[in-house]
KEMARLUM-354966 format. One line per field, with one value per residue (C-alpha): residue number from 1; residue in one letter; x, z, y. Coordinates in Angstrom, 1 decimal, padded with zeros to 4 digits. Each point is the difference from the previous one (the first is absolute). Last residue first. Layout:
N
num c(NUM/...);
residu c(A/...);
x c(X/...);
z c(Z/...);
y c(Y/...);
END
This chain:
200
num c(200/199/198/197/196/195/194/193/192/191/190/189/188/187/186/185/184/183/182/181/180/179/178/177/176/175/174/173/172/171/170/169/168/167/166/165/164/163/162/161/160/159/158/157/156/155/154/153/152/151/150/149/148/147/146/145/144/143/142/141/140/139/138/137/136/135/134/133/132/131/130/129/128/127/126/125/124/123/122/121/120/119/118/117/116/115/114/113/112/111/110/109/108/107/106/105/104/103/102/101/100/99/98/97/96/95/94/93/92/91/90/89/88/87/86/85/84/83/82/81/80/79/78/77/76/75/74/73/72/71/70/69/68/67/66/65/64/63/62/61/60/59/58/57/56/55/54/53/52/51/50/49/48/47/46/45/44/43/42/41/40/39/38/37/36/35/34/33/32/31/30/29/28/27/26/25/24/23/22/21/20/19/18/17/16/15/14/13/12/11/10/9/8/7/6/5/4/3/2/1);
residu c(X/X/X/X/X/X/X/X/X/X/X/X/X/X/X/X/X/X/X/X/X/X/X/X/X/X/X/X/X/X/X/X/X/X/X/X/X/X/X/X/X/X/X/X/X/X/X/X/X/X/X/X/X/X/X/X/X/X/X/X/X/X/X/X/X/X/X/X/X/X/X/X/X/X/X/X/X/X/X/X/X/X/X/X/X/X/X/X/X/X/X/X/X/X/X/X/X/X/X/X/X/X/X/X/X/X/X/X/X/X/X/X/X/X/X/X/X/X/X/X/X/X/X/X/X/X/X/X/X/X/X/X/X/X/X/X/X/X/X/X/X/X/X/X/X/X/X/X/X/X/X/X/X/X/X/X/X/X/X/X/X/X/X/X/X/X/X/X/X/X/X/X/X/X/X/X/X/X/X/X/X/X/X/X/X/X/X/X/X/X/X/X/X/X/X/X/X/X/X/X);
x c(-178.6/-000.9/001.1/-000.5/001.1/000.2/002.3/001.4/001.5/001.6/002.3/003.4/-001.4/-000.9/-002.7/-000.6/-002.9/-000.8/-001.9/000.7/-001.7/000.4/000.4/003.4/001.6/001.9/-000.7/002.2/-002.7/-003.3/-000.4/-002.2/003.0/-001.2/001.0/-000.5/000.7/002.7/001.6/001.4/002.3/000.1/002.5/001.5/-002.2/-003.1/-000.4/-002.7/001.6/-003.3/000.5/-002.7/000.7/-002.9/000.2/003.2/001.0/-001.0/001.4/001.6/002.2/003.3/002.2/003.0/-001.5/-001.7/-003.6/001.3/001.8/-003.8/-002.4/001.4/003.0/001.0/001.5/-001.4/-001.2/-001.4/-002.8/-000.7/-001.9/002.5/000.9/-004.1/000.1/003.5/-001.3/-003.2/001.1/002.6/-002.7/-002.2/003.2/000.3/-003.5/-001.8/000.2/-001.9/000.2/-002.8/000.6/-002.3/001.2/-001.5/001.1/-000.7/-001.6/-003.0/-001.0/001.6/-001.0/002.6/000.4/002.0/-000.5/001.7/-000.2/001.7/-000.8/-001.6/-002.8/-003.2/000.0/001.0/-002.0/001.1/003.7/001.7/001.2/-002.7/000.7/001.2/-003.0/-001.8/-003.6/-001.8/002.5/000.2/-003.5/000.3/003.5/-001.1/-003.4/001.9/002.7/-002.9/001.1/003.3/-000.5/002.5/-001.4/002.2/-002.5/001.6/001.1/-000.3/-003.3/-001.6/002.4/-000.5/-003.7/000.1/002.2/-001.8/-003.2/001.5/001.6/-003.7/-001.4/002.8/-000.6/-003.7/-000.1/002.6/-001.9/-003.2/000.6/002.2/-003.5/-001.8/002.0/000.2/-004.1/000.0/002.6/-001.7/-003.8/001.8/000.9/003.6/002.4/001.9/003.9/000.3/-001.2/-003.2/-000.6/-001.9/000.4/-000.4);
z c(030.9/-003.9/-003.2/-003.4/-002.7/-003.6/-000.7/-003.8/-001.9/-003.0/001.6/-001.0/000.5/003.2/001.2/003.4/000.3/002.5/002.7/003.9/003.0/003.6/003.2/002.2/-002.9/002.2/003.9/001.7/-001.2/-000.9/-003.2/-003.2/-002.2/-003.7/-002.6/-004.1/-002.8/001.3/-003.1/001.1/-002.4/-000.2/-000.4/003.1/001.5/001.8/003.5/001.9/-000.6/000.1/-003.1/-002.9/000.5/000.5/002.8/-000.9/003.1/-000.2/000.0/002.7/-001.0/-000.1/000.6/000.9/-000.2/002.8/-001.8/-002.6/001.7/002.0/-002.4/-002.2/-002.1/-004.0/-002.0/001.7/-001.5/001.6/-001.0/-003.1/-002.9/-002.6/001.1/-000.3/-004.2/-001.0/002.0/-000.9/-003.5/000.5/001.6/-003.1/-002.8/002.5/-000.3/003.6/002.9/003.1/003.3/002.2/003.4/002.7/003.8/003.2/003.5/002.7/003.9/-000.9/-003.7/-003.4/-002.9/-001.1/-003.5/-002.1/-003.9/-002.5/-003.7/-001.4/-003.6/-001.0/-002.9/002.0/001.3/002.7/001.1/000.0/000.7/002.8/-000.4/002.0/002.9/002.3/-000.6/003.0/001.5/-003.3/-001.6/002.8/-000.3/-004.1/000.2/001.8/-002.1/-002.8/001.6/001.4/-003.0/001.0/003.0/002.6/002.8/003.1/003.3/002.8/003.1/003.0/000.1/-000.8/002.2/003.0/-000.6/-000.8/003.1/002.5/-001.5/000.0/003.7/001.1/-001.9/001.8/002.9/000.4/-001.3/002.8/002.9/-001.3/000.2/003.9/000.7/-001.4/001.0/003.7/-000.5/-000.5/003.0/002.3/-000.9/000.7/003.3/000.5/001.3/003.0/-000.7/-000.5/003.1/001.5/003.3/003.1/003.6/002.7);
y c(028.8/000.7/-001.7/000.2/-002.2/-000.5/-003.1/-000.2/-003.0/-000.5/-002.5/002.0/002.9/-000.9/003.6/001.2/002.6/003.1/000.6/001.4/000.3/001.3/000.0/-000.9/001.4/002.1/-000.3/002.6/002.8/-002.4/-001.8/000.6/-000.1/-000.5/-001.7/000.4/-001.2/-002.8/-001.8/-003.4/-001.4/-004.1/-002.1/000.3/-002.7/002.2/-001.2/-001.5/-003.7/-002.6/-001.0/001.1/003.7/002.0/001.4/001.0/003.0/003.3/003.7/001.5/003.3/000.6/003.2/-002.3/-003.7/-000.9/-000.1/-001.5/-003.5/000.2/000.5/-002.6/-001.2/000.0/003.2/003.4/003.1/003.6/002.4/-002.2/001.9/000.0/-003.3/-001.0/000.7/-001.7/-003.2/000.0/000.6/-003.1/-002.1/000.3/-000.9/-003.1/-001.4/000.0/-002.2/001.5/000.4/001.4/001.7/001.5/001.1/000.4/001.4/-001.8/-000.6/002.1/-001.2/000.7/-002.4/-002.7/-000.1/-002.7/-000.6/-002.3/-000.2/-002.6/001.5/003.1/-000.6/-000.8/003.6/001.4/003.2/004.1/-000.7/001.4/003.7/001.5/-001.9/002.2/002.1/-000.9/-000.6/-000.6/-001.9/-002.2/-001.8/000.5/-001.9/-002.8/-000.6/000.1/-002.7/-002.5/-002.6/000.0/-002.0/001.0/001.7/000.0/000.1/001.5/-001.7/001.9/000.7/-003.2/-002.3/002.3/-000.8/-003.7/-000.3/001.5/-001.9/-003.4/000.9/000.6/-003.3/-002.3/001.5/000.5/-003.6/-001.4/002.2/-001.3/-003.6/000.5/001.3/-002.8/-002.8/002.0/-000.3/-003.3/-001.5/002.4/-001.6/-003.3/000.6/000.3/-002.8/000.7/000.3/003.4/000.8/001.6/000.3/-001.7/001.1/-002.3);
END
């Protein structure tokens, strides 16, 4: 008579420890792989958004010396601008990057900024983003309001956006797939300017 193994003889105890140990392993090399998957698709997908005011020279040097589109942003912030805020996300494979800073500045200032970056504006827009601009008849993207305290992306229509400069870096049939653009948006009635430049 033949004897065989069913599921209702009970193993030796040397099988009972080491299917603990494998079934042990196979939950750790799980749980650790899928940690690691997701750590790495986590990292590269979502970049990292500066917004600690105090790293804005540093900022500005980095990109300074690998574009010009930022020129017109201030040299540093010093102690004496008011609710100053500041949001840069640096470029990386899977995204483009862009760097604003807002800041509050006395009235007769913001109206010779004003007077001074509408001579220089290649095109002007009252309120919206990147999107309402860019699909505008001869428009151009520009950014949304990283800065904005709420969590709307789009300029209320208080505010003038003044775009300096933009440039189409897309392919035939795919305009402004590529690109980048710069410019400020200024609230006179807040006293408020945003420098920004964006790239994607």
């Amino acid at each position: 008579m033949k004897r065989s193994f069913t599921l209702g003889q009970n193993p030796s105890p040397l099988v009972k420890v080491m299917m603990i140990i494998l079934f042990s392993f196979g939950s750790v090399g799980v749980v650790g792989g899928s940690f690691f998957i997701k750590k790495a698709f986590s990292s590269s997908n979502q970049p990292e958004i500066v917004t600690d005011t105090s790293r804005y020279r540093e900022i500005r040097h980095q990109l300074l010396s690998s574009q010009n589109k930022i020129k017109h942003f201030p040299t540093e912030i010093s102690t004496g601008f008011e609710n100053v805020r500041l949001a840069y996300s640096p470029e990386n494979s899977h995204s483009g990057s862009y760097f604003q800073v807002r800041l509050k500045k006395s009235p007769e200032q913001i109206q010779q900024l004003l007077t001074q970056y509408r001579k220089q504006a290649k095109h002007q827009y009252r309120g919206g983003d990147t999107n309402v601009h860019a699909n505008l008849p001869n428009g151009v993207p520009t950014t949304f309001f990283y800065t904005s305290e709420y969590t709307a992306e789009s300029f209320p229509p208080s505010y003038e956006i003044l775009v300096l400069n933009a440039e189409d870096k897309g392919r035939p049939g795919f305009k402004w797939n590529h690109g980048d653009s710069s410019g400020v948006a200024i609230d006179s009635s807040a006293s408020e300017i945003i420098y920004w430049a964006e790239k994607w």
